[in-house]
Each structure stands twice: as structure tokens, then as C-alpha cells.
C-alpha positions as CSV (number, residue, x, y, z in Angstrom):
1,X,-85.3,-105.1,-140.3
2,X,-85.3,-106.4,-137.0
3,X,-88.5,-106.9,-135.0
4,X,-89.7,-105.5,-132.1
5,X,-91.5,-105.6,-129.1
6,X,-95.3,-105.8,-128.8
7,X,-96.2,-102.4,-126.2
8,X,-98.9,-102.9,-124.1
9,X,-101.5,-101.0,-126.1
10,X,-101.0,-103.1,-128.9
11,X,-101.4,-106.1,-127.4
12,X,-104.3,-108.2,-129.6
13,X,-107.7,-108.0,-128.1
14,X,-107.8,-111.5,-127.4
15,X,-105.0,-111.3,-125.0
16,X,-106.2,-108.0,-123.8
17,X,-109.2,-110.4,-122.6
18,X,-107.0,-113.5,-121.6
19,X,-105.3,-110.9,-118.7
20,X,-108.7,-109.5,-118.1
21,X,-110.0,-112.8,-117.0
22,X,-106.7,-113.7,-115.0
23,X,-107.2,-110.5,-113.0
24,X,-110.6,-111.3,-112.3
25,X,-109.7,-114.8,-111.2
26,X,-107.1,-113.9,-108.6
27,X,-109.5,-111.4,-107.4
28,X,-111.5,-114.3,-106.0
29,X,-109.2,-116.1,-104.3
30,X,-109.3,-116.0,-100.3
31,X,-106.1,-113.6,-100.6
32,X,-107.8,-111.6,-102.9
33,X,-108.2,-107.9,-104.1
34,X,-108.6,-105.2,-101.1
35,X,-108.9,-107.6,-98.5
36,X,-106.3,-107.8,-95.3
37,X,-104.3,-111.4,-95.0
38,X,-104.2,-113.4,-91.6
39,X,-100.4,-113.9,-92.4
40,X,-98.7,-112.8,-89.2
41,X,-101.8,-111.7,-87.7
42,X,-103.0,-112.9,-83.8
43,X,-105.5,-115.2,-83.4
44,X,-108.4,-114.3,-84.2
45,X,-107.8,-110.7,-86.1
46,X,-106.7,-110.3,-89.5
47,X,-104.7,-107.1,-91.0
48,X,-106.3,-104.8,-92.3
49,X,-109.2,-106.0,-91.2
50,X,-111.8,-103.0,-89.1
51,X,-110.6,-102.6,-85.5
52,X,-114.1,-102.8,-84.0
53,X,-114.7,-106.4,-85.6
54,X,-111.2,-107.0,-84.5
55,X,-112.1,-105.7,-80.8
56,X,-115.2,-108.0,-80.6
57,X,-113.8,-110.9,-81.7
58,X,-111.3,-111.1,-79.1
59,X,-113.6,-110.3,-76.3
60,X,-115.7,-112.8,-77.9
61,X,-112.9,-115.8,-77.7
62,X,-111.8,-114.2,-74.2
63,X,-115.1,-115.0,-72.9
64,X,-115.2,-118.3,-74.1
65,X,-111.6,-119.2,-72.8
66,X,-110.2,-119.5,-76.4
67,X,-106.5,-119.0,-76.7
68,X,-105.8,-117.9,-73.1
69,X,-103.0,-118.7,-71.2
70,X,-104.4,-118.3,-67.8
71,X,-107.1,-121.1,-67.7
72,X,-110.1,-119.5,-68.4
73,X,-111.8,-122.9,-68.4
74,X,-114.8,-124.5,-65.5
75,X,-112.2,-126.6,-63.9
76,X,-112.4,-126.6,-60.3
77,X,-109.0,-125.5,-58.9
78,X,-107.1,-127.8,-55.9
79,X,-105.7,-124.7,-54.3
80,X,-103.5,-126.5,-51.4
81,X,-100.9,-123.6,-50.4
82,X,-100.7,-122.7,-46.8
83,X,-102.4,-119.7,-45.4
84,X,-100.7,-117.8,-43.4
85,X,-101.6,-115.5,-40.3
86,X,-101.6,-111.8,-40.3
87,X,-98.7,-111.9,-37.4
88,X,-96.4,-115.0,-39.8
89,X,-96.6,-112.7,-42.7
90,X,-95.5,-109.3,-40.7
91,X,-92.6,-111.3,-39.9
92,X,-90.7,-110.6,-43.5
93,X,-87.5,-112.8,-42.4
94,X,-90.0,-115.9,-43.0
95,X,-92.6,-118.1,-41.7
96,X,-92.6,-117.5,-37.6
97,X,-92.5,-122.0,-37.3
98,X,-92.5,-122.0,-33.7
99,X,-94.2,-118.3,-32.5
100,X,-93.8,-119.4,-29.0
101,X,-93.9,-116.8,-25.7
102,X,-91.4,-116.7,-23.4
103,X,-92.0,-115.1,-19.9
104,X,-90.0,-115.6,-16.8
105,X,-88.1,-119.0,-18.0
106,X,-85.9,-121.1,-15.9
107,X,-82.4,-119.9,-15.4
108,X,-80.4,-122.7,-17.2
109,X,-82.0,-122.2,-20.3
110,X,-81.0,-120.1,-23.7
111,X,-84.0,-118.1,-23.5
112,X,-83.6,-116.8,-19.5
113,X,-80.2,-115.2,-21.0
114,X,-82.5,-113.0,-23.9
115,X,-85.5,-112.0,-21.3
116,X,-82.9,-111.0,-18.2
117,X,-80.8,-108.8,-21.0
118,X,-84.6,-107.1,-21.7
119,X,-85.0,-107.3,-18.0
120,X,-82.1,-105.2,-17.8
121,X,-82.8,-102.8,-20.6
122,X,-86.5,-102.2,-18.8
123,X,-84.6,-101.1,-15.4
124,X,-83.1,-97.4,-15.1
125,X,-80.5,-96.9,-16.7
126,X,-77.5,-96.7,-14.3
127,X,-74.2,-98.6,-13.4
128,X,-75.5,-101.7,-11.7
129,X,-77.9,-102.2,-14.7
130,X,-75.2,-102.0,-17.3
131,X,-73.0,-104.1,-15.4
132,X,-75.5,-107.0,-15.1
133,X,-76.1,-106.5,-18.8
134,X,-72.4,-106.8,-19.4
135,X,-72.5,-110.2,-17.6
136,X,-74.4,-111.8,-20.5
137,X,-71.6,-111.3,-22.7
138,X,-68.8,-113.2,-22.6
139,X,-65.3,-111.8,-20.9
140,X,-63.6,-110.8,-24.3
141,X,-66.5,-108.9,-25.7
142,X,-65.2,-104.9,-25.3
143,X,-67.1,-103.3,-22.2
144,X,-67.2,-99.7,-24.2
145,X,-68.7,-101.2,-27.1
146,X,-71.2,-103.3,-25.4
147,X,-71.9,-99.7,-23.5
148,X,-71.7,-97.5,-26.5
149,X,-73.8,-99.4,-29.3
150,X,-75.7,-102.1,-27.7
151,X,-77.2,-100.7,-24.4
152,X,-78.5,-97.6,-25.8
153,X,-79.9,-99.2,-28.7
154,X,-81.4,-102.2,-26.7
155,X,-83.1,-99.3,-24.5
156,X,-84.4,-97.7,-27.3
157,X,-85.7,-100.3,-29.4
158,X,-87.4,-102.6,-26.6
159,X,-91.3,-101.6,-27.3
160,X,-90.8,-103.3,-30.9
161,X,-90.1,-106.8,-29.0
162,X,-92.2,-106.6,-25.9
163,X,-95.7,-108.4,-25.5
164,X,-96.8,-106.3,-22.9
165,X,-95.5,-102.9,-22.3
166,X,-92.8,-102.6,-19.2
167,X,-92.7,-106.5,-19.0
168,X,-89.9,-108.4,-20.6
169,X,-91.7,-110.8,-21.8
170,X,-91.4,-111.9,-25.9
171,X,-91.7,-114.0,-28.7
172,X,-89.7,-116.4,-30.4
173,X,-90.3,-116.7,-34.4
174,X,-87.9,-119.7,-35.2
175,X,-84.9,-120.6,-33.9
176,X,-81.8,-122.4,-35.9
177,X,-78.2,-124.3,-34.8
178,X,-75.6,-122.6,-35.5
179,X,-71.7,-123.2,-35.7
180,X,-71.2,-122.1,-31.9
181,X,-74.4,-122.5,-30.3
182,X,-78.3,-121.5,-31.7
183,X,-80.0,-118.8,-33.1
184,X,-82.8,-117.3,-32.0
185,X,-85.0,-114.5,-34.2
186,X,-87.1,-112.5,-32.1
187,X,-90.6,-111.7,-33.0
188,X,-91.1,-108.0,-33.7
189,X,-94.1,-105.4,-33.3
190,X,-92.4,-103.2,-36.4
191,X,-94.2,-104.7,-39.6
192,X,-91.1,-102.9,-41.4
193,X,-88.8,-105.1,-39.7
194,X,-87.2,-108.7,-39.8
195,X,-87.1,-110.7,-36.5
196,X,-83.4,-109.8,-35.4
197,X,-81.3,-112.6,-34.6
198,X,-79.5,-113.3,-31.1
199,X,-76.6,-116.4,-31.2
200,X,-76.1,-118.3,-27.5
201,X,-73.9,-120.4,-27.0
202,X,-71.1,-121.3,-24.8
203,X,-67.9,-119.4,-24.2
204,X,-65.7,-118.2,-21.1
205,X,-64.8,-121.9,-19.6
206,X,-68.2,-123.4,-21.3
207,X,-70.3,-120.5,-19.6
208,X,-73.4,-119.9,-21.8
209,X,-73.4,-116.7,-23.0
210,X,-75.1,-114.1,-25.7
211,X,-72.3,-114.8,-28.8
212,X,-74.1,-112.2,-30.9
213,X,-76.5,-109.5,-31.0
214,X,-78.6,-107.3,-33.2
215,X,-79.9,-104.4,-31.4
216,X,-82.3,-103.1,-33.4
């Protein structure tokens, strides 16, 4: 008759206490019975483990620096980055390098070209100012454009480059070369708005001349 299996209620009693004392042992160990394991836990917490022990052991190692990222140590900090002025950092196109005023400048420069068009655009509006406005520009440009989009908008928008109200006096932010000539970026009272870029440069038989606008 073939034998058969032992079930576990009729296991002999000194195996029944063999298992006993196994069960016991791996209860001991530091994974043992009913406790939560630090296996995949964060620094510092443990599964399982209560949240307000949890909770004041990281605000403990927080406060000592422990495991954070960000520094959280006494070392003195060599903060060398360049502070800017209130008017540099209203000027969103970038850092105003040269910030440099221009009022009433000789007539063979670049710069006499940008405060006579704002000369201009100050004056009534009429024939004779337009025309002398037009003058800037060289020959090609078209008259009805220069008439239609730029002086209106030039008109409108010259409080927002003016130092001084009613005097065409203004700012230059930076300035950089350009294929044709150089381009200048106009400081601006509008804190929404970047310095708007005027190109001079020479055109009409070597004539210097306003290449490009933005008149806003």
C-alpha cells in the first residue's frame, strides 16, 4: 500500500516545535514581523513606519542640512553677478551698455538723423513737417507708406521715448553694426516694451540716411 503524505496536523510534535522556533527566530531579525522595511524608502523614513515620526525626522535632517540639494550648509557664499538698475532691467531687450542721452547733437552724426525725425514728429502735424520727415529716408523708400504707417505712429508713440516731455531729447540703450550701417535701440518709458531698433546707414549717393524703422 503506498504511503502517503504527512498533513500538517500530524506533523510529530518535535517538528511542530522545530517550526515554532524558526518562526520565532525570523521574527527577530531587523526585517522582522509587523515592522515596515527601508527598501525603497527616502532617506530618512521607512514604510510603514507612523507619518508623524516620519514628518519629524525629515524636518529634523532638513534643519541640519542632511541630504539637501540646495546647500543648507554655513558656507559663506561668493555671490559675484552683476546688479542691475531698476531703468537696465525695464529695458527687456537686454542690458542698456551704453544708456547714454542725446540732446541737440551735431548734424553729421547718426544720432542728429533720430532726434530731428522726433523733432519733427513734436511739430504740428502738416505738409512741411512730413516732408522734412520724409527727407530722412532715403529716395526709394514709398512717400505713402512713410505717410501712412510711420508718421502717425511716430506721432503717437513719442511720450514713450522722450526724456522730457515736448523736447526731443532721448536715450540710447546700446547700439550694434550692422550689414549697411548701425543699429541703434532706443530707450523706452513703456516697462512692457523692448527698446525699438532704428538702422542708419548710408544710401542715395552715400547720403546717410534712416535704413529702417520701428515706430512703436
Amino acid at each position: 500500500m503506498a504511503g502517503r503524505g504527512w498533513r500538517s496536523d500530524e506533523l510529530p510534535q518535535g517538528r511542530h516545535a522545530a517550526l515554532a522556533a524558526i518562526a520565532a527566530l525570523l521574527c527577530m531579525l531587523p526585517c522582522g514581523c509587523g515592522k515596515g522595511t527601508s527598501i525603497g524608502a527616502a532617506p530618512g523614513t521607512s514604510i510603514g513606519e507612523a507619518p508623524a515620526v516620519a514628518k519629524a525626522e525629515n524636518e529634523r535632517r532638513n534643519a541640519a542640512g542632511v541630504g539637501d540639494d540646495s546647500g543648507g550648509g554655513d558656507e559663506p557664499t561668493d555671490d559675484k553677478r552683476d546688479v542691475l538698475s531698476a531703468k537696465q532691467v525695464l529695458q527687456k531687450g537686454g542690458i542698456c551698455s551704453e544708456d547714454r542721452e542725446v540732446d541737440d547733437p551735431d548734424p553729421d552724426t547718426d544720432e542728429y538723423l533720430i532726434w530731428r525725425m522726433y523733432e519733427l514728429a513734436l511739430a504740428d502735424d502738416n505738409e512741411e513737417s512730413f516732408q522734412g520727415f520724409r527727407q530722412l529716408f532715403p529716395e526709394q523708400r514709398s512717400s505713402r507708406e512713410l505717410r501712412e504707417m510711420y508718421w502717425p505712429r511716430i506721432r503717437a508713440n513719442m511720450h514713450k521715448y522722450m526724456i522730457e516731455p515736448g523736447r526731443p531729447a532721448f536715450r540710447i540703450c546700446r547700439t550694434m553694426p550692422t550689414s549697411d550701417g548701425k543699429k541703434y535701440f532706443i530707450m523706452t518709458n513703456d516697462p512692457r516694451q523692448h527698446p525699438p531698433p532704428i538702422t542708419i546707414g548710408e544710401s542715395d549717393g552715400g547720403k546717410t540716411k534712416i535704413l529702417a524703422l520701428t515706430p512703436f
